[in-house]
C-alpha positions as MATLAB code, in Angstrom:
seq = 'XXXXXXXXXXXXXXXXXXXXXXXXXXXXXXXXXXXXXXXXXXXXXXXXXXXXXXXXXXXXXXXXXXXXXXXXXXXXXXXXXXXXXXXXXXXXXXXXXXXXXXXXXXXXXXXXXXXXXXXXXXXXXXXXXXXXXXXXXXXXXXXXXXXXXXXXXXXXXXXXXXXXXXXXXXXXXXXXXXXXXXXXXXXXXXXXXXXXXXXXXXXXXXXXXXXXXXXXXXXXXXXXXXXXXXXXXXXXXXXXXXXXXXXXXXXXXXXXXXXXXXXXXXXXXXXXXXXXXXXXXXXXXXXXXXXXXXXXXXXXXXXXXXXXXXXXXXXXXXXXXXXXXXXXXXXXXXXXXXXXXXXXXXXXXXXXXXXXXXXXXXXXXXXXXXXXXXXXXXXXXXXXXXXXXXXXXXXXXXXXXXXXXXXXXXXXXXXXXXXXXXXXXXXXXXXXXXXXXXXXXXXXXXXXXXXXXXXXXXXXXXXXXXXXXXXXXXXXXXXXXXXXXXXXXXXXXXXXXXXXXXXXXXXXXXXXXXXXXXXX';
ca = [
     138.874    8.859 -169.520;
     136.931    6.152 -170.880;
     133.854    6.829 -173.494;
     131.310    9.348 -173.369;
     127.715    8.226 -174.541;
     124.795   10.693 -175.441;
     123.065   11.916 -172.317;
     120.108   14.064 -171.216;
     119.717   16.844 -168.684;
     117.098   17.187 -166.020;
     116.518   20.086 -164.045;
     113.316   18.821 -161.554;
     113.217   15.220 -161.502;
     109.648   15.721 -159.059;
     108.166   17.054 -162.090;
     109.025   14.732 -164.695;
     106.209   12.302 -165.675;
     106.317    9.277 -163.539;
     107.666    6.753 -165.987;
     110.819    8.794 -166.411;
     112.311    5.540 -165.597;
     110.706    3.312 -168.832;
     111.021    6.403 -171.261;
     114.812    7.039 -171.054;
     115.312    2.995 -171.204;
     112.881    2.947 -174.585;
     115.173    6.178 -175.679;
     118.349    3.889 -175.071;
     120.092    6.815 -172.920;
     123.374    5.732 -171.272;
     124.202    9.356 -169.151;
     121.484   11.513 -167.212;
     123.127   15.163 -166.155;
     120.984   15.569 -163.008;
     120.942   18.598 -161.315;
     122.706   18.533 -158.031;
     123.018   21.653 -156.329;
     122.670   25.188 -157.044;
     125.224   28.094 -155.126;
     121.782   30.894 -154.195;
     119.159   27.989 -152.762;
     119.062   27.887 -148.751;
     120.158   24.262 -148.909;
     123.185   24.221 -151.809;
     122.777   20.365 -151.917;
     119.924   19.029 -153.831;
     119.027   15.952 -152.199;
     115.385   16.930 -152.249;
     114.194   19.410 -155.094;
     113.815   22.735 -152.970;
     110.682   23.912 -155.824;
     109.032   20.246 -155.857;
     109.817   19.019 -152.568;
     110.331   15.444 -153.975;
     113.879   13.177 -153.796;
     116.619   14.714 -156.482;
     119.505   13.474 -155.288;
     119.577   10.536 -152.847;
     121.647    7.357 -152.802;
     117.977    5.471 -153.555;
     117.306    7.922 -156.646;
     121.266    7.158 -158.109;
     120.490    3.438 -157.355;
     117.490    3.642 -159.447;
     119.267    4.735 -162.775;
     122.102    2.422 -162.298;
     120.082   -0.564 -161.519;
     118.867    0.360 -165.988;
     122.691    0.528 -166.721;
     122.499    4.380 -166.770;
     125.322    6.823 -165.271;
     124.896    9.715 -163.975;
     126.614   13.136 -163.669;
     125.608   15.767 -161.221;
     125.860   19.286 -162.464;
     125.009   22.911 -160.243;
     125.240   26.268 -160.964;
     128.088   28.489 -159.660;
     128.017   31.391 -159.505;
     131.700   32.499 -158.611;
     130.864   33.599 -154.801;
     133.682   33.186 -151.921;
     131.997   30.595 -149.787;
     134.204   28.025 -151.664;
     134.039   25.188 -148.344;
     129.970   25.598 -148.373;
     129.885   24.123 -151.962;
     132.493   22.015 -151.835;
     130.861   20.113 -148.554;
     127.683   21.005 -151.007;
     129.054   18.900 -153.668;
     130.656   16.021 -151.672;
     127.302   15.243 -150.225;
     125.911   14.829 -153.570;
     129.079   12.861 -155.171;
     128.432   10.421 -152.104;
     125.329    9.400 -153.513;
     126.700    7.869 -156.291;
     127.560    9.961 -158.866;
     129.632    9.483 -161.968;
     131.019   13.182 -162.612;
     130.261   16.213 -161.934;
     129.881   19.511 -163.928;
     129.986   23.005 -163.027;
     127.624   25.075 -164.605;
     129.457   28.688 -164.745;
     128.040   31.357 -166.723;
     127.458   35.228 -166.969;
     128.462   36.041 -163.103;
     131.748   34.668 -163.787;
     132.710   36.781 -166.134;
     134.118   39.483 -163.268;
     137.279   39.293 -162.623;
     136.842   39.224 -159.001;
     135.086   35.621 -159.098;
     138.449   33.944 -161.130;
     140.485   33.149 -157.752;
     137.224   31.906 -156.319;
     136.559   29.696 -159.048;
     139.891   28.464 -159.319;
     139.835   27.792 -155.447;
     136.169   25.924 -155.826;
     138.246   23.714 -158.363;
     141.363   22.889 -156.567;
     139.141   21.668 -153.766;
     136.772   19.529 -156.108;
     139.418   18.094 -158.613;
     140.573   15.117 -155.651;
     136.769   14.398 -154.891;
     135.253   14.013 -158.318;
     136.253   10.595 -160.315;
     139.071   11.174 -162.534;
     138.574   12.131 -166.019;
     134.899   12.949 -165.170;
     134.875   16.600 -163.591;
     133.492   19.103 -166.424;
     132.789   22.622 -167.249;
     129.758   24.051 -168.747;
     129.400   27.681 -170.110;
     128.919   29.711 -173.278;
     128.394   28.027 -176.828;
     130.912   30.285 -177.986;
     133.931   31.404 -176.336;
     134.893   34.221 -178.582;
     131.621   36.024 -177.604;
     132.217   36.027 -173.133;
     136.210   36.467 -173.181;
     135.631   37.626 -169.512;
     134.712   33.776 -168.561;
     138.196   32.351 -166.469;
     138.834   29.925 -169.438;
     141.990   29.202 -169.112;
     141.418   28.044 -165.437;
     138.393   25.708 -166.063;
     140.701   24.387 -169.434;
     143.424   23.398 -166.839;
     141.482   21.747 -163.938;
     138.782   19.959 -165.903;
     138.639   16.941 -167.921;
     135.592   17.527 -170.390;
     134.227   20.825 -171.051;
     130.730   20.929 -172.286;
     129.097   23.903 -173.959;
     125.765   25.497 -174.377;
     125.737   25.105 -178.529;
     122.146   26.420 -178.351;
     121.782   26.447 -182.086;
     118.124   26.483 -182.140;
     118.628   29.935 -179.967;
     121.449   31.453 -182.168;
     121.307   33.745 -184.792;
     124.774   34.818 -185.711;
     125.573   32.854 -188.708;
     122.985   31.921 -191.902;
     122.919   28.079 -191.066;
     122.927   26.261 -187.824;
     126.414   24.355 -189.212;
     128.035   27.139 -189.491;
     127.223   28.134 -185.969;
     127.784   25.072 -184.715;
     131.358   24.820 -187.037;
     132.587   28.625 -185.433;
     131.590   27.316 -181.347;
     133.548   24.645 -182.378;
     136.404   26.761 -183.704;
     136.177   29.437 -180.602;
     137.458   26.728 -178.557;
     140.295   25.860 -180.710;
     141.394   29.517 -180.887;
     141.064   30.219 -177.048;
     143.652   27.565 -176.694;
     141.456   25.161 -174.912;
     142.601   21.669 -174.883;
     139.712   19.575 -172.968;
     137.251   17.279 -175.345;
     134.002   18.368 -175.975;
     130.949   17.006 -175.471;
     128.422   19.895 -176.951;
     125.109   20.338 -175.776;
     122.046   20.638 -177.714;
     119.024   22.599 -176.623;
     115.772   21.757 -177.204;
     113.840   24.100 -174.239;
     109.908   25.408 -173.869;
     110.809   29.232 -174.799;
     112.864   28.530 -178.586;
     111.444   30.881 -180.436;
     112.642   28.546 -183.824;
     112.344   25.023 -181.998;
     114.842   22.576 -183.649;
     112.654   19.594 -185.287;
     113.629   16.092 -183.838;
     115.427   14.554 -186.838;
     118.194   17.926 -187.134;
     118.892   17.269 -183.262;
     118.744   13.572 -183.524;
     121.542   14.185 -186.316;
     123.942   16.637 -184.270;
     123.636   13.509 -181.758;
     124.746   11.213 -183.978;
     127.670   13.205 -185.485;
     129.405   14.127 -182.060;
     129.644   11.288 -179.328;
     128.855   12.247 -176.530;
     127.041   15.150 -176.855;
     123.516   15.307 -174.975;
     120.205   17.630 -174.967;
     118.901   19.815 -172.749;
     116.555   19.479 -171.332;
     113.825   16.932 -170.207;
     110.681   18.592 -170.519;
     108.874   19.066 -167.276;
     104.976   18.753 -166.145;
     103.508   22.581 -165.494;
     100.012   22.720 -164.469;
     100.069   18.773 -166.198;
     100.863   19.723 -168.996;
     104.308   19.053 -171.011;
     106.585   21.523 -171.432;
     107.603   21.731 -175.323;
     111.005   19.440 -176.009;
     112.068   17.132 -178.244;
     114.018   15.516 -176.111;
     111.604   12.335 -175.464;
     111.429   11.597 -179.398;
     115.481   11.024 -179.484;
     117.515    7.645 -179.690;
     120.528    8.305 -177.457;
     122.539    4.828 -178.060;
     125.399    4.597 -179.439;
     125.966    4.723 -183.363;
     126.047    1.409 -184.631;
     128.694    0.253 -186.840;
     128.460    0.633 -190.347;
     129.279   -2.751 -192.168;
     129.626   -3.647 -195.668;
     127.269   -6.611 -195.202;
     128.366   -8.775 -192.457;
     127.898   -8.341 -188.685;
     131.605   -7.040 -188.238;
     132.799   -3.571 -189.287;
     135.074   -3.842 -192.305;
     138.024   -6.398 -191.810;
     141.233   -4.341 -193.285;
     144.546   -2.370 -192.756;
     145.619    0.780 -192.706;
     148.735    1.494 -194.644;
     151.271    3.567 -193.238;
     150.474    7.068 -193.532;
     153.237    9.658 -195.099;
     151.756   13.126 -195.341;
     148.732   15.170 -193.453;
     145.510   14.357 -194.748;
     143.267   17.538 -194.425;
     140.548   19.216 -196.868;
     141.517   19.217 -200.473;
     144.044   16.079 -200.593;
     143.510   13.306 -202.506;
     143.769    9.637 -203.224;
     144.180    5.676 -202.087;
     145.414    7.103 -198.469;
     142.331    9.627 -198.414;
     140.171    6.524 -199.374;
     141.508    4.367 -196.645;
     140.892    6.848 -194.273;
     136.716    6.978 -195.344;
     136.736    2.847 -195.406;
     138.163    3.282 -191.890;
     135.434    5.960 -190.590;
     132.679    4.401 -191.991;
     133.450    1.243 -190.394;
     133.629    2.601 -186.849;
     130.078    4.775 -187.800;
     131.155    8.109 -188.470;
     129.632    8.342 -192.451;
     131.791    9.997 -194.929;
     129.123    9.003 -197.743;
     131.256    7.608 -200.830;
     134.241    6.457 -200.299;
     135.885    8.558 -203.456;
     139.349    9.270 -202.108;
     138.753   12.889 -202.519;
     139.003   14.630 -198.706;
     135.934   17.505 -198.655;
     133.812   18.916 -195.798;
     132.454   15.657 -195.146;
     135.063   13.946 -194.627;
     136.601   16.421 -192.691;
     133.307   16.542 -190.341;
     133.717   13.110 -189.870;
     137.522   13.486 -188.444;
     136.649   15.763 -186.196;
     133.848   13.908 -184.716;
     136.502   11.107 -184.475;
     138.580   13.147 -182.872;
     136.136   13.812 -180.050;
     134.779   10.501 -179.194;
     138.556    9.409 -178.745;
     139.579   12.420 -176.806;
     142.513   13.858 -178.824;
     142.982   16.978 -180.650;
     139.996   18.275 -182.569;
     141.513   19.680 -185.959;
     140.072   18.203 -188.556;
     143.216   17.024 -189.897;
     145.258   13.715 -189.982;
     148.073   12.607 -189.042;
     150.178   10.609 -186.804;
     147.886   11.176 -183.770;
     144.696   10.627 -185.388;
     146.297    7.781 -187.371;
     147.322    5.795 -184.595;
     143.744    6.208 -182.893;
     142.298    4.893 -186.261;
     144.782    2.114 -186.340;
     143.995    0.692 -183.102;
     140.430   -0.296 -184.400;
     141.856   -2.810 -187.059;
     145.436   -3.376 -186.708;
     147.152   -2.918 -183.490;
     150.501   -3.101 -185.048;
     150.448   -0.560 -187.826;
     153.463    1.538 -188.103;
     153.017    5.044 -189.536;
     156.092    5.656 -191.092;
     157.080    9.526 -191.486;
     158.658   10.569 -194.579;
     162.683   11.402 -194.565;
     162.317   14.954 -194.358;
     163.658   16.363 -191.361;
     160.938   18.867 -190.522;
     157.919   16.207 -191.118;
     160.284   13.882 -188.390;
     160.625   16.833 -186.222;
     156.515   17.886 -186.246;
     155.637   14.235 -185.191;
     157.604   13.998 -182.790;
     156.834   16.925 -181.216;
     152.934   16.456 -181.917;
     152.833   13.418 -179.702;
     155.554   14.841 -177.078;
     152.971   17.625 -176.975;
     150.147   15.671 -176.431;
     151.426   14.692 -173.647;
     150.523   17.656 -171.327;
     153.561   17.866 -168.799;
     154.445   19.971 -166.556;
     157.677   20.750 -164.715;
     156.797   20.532 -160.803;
     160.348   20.098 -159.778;
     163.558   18.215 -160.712;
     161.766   14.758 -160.350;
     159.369   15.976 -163.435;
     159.377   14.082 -166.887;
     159.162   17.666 -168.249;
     162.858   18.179 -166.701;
     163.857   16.329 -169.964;
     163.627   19.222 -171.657;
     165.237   21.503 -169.621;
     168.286   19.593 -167.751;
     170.621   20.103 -170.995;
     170.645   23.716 -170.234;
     171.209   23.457 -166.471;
     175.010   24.096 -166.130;
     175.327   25.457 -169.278;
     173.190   28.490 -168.180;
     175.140   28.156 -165.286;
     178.175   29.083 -166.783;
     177.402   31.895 -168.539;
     179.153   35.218 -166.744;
     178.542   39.021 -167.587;
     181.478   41.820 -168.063;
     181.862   41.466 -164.564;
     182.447   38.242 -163.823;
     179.123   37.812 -162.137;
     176.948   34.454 -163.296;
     173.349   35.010 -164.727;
     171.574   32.014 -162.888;
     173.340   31.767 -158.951;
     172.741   27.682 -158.444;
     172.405   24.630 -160.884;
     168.802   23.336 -158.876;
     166.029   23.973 -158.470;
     165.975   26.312 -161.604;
     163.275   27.057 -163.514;
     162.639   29.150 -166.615;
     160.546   29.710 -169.429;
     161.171   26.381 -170.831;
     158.853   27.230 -174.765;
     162.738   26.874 -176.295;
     163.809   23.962 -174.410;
     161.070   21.773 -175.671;
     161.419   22.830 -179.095;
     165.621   22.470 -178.446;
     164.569   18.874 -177.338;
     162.513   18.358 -179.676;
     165.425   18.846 -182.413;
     167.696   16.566 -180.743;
     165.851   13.767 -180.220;
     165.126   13.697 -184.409;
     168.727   13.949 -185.747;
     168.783   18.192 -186.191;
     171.450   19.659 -184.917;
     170.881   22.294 -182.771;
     173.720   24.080 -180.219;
     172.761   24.935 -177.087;
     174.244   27.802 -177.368;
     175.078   29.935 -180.437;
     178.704   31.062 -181.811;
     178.644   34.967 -180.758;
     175.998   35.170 -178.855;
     175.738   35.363 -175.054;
     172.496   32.933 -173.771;
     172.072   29.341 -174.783;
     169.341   28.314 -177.011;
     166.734   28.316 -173.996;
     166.659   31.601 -174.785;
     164.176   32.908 -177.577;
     165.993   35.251 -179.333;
     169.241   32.854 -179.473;
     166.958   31.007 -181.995;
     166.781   34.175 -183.921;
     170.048   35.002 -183.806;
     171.225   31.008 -184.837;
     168.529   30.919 -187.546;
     169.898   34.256 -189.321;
     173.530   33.319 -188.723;
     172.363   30.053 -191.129;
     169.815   31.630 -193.380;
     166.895   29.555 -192.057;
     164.934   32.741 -190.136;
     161.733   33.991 -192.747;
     159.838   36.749 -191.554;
     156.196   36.754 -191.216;
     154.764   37.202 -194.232;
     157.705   35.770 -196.572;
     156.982   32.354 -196.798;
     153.855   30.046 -196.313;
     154.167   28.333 -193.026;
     154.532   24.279 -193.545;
     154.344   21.155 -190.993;
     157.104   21.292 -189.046;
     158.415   24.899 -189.278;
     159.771   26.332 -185.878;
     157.525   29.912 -185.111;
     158.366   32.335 -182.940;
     155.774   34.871 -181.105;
     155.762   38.704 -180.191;
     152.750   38.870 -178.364;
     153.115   43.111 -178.469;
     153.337   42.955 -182.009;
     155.597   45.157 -182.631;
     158.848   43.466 -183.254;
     160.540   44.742 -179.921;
     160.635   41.043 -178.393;
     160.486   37.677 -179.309;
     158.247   36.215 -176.465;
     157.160   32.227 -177.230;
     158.365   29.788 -179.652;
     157.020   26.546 -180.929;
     156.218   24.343 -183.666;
     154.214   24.195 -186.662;
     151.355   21.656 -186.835;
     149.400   22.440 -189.279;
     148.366   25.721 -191.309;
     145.896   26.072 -194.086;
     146.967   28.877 -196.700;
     144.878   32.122 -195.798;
     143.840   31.158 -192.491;
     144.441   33.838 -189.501;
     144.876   30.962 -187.431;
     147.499   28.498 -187.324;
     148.433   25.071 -185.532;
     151.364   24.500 -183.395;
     152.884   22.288 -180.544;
     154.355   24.041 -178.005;
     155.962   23.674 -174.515;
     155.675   26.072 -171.653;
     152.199   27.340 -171.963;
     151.354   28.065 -168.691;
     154.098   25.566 -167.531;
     152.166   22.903 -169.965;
     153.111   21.586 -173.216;
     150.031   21.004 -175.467;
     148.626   20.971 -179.064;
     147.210   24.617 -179.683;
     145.493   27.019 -182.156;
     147.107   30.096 -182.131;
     146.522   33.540 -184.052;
     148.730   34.374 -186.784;
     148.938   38.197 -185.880;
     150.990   37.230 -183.219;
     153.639   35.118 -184.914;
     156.862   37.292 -185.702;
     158.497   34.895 -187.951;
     159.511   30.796 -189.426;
     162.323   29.051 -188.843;
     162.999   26.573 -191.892;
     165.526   23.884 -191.155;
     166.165   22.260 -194.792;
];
């Protein structure tokens, strides 16, 4: 996907000031987000600005920006309507004038149900045009608060999703850190997976305007993250917008006195490092964040909010799981910086072994799209065994070996086992499925004393957990692992295969786990 630098959005480039040009190269900005199109003007395609008349989009205008070293991304408002070939063709003209990306701005007429299979068919058809790793989303700050938006669909056909953390317009939390900590979290809870590049608003009508030095610091703290909007000439006169009195470069590195960042190793990591641990690891970690620019303040060894806000806004700029915690896959990004050999080395117990593995196997996204699929790993050891099985009658539950597939949640965690020394069956003594099968899990892990109910034990790194999405302890309905839990969240963190034919890192809600399985 490559790195995402601090941008800027523009809405009517006619109607900026003339120097547009000089100002964003004195503001050191790297992306411009210029609008593109919008799905309710006569002409969908904005090569010239339908209120301004002027050029917005030509292949002279892109040339311009790139010719100061500055990308751009096209955005346009959808608004979920069926003529999906009109803005496609809508779209492609623009993306043929240069651009970088493109990003779909999606918001309140979305939210019916009626617009999702449109949507999802405007994606499909833009996904081969737009440069990979560069097609985005924009939409609500806060997920949680517009559950009707199609999330799920923009999580799986977009690579960045960028959203409308309008601070300086909020009002639901005391401080604008805590709003800007629960958008954050919405996204994690939804289940989305995509990194995210917030967006900052600094617009004419904020009734409590953000000053330039808080929104010059939310820039700093999350890479890639950009402002909306350019402020525009009216009647000549400015609009009100901090967004000309911003630095948009990158951070620079902070050094301990020389011109290179901190020359030093990382030791191999042996446990999570999250809020509340301590010592010489925890220290390492705050030599190695300062060093790349992401200030933890003292380097003390003691892991607090700080230091966990740091981590996270690691975790963004290098596109991997936004937790706040670390461990192998965070590690490893670290490492890279100073020591491209660096070996994290897991501790001996079995379930620690068994969560990194299936951390990074999760991180990996598959899918199964036939027999020819990596993701078949997981499920070809249960292909004739599932085969096999006959009822009373005689009669076999699955009628042919291939193609087959099936809910495949148990079959990743199955593989998961294997490939780290548990031993697993596939199928259980006295019972009648393999262990592809949820509640064969349930049945194996009471047959060997290793099933805990909800409630009975504190969930640790690398516990197996199995769902009932009624809740009501009729069916066992998903199964995973554990990734991480902090002791009275209702949330907790898991790798899991089969979501939506997808394995992934996810945040899940405890309510809807049914119980643990412990092995050792």
């Amino acid at each position: 996907m490559g790195e995402h630098p601090h941008g800027v959005w523009i809405w009517n480039l006619p109607a900026l000031s003339s120097n547009y040009l000089n100002r964003l190269i004195e503001c050191k900005v790297k992306r411009v987000y210029l609008k593109v199109f919008d799905g309710k003007s006569r002409v969908m395609f904005w090569g010239k600005n339908p209120t301004f008349g002027g050029e917005q989009c030509t292949l002279e205008v892109i040339k311009q920006f790139k010719d100061k070293d500055i990308q751009v991304y096209g955005w346009g408002y959808h608004y979920g309507t069926p003529n999906i070939d009109d803005q496609i063709d809508a779209v492609k003209q623009a993306l043929e004038c240069g651009l970088d990306g493109y990003v779909l701005d999606v918001e309140e007429e979305v939210k019916a149900a009626s617009t999702h299979n449109d949507v999802k068919k405007l994606l499909v058809g833009l996904r081969p045009l737009v440069p990979a790793g560069t097609l985005g989303y924009t939409s609500f700050g806060h997920p949680g608060f517009h559950p009707e938006v199609p999330w799920t669909i923009l999580d799986d056909f977009c690579d960045i999703a960028l959203p409308q953390i309008y601070f300086e317009k909020f009002g639901f939390k005391d401080t604008n850190e805590e709003e800007v900590q629960e958008c954050l979290k919405a996204h994690k809870t939804k289940g989305l997976t995509k990194p995210i590049l917030p967006i900052w608003g600094s617009e004419t009508d904020s009734k409590n305007p953000a000053s330039a030095s808080e929104l010059q610091s939310y820039l700093n703290r999350f890479p890639g993250s950009s402002i909306y909007r350019l402020p525009e000439l009216r009647n000549g006169t400015l609009e009100r917008s901090q967004a000309w009195n911003l630095i948009y470069s990158d951070r620079p590195l902070v050094n301990t006195g020389g011109s290179e960042p901190a020359d030093f190793d990382l030791p191999p990591l042996t446990r999570v490092l999250r809020q509340g641990t301590k010592g010489k690891d925890v220290e390492a970690l705050q030599k190695a964040l300062n060093a790349l620019g992401f200030n933890v303040g003292d380097i003390d060894g003691d892991f607090g909010i700080v230091t966990e806000n740091a981590v996270r806004d690691f975790q963004v700029k290098a596109g991997i799981t936004v937790d706040g915690e670390v461990y192998t896959q965070t590690w490893k990004e670290l490492s890279n910086s100073f020591d491209d050999n660096i070996v994290v080395i897991a501790p001996e117990n079995p379930r620690i072994k068994l969560a990194n593995f299936a951390e990074n196997e999760a991180a990996k996204q598959l899918q199964w799209k036939g027999g020819s699929s990596e993701a078949e790993k997981y499920l070809k050891t249960f292909r004739k065994p599932m085969f096999d099985i006959v009822d009373e009658q005689g009669n076999r539950q699955i009628s042919t070996l291939n193609p087959v597939i099936y809910d495949w949640c148990a079959a990743f965690v199955h593989f998961c086992c294997r490939e780290t020394g548990i031993d697993v069956p596939i199928q259980p003594q006295g019972f009648w499925a393999t262990m592809a099968l949820v509640e064969s899990w349930k049945f194996w892990a009471k047959k060997n004393r290793y099933w805990n109910p909800k409630g009975s034990i504190v969930p640790q790194r690398g516990d197996i957990l199995v769902f009932d999405w009624q809740r009501n302890n009729s069916q066992l309905d998903h199964i995973g692992l554990v990734r991480g839990y902090t002791p009275g969240d209702s949330t907790i963190q898991t790798s899991e295969g089969n979501r939506g034919n997808r394995s992934g890192n996810f945040t899940r809600e405890l309510a809807d786990v049914a119980g643990f399985i412990r092995i050792v």
